[in-house]
C-alpha positions as CSV (number, residue, x, y, z in Angstrom):
1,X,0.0,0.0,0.0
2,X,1.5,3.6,-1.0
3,X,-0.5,6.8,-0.4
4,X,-1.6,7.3,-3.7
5,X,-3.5,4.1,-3.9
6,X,-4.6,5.0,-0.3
7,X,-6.1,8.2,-1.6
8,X,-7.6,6.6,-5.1
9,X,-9.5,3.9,-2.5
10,X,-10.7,6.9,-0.3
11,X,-11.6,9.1,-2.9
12,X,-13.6,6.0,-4.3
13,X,-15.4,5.2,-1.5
14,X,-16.7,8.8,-1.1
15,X,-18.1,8.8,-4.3
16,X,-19.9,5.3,-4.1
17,X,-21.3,7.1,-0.8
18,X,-22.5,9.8,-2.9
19,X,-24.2,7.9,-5.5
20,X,-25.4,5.5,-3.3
21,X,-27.3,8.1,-0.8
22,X,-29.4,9.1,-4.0
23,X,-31.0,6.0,-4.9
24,X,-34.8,6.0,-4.3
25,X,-36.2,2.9,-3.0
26,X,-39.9,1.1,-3.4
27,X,-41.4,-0.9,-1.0
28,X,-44.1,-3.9,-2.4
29,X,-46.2,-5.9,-0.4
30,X,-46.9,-9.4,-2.1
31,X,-49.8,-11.5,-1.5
32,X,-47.9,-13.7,0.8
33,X,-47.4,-11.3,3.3
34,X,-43.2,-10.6,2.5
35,X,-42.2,-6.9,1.2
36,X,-39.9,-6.2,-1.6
37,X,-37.7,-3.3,-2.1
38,X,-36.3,-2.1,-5.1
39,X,-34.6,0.9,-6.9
40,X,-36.9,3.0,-8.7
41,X,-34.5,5.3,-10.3
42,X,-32.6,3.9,-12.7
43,X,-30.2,6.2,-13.4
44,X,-29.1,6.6,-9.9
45,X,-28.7,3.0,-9.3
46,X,-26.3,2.1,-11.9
47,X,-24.3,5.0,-11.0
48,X,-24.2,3.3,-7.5
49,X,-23.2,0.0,-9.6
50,X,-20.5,1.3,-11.6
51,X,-19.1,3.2,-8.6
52,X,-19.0,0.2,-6.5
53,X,-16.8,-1.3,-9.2
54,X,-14.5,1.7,-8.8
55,X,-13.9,1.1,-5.5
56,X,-13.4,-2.6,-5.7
57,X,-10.8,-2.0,-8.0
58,X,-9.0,0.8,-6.2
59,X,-9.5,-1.4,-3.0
60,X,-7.5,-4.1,-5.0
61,X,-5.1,-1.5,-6.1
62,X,-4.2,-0.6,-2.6
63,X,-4.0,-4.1,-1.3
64,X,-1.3,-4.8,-3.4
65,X,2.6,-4.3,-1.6
């Protein structure tokens, strides 16, 4: 781990945080009693998606010696 890979992993967790605090969720009731939640906004959730696959890569980034 260096600081600059330190910093990338940082930097991309903050904006997976961003994203992911904009993503509107649904709550369903089904027949059989359970509740379902899902993203309504499209958009917003695969941002959250393709940021969270930012950060696993910078996580993997700083991981390495």
């Amino acid at each position: 781990m260096n600081l600059q890979s330190f910093n990338a992993a940082v930097e991309a967790a903050e904006a997976f945080l961003a994203r992911a605090k904009r993503v509107e969720w649904t709550e369903v009731k089904c027949d059989d009693g359970k509740r379902i939640h899902y993203p309504t906004n499209g958009k917003a959730n695969g941002a959250v998606k393709r940021a969270s696959l930012d950060l696993t890569r910078a996580l993997a980034e700083m991981r390495k010696p």
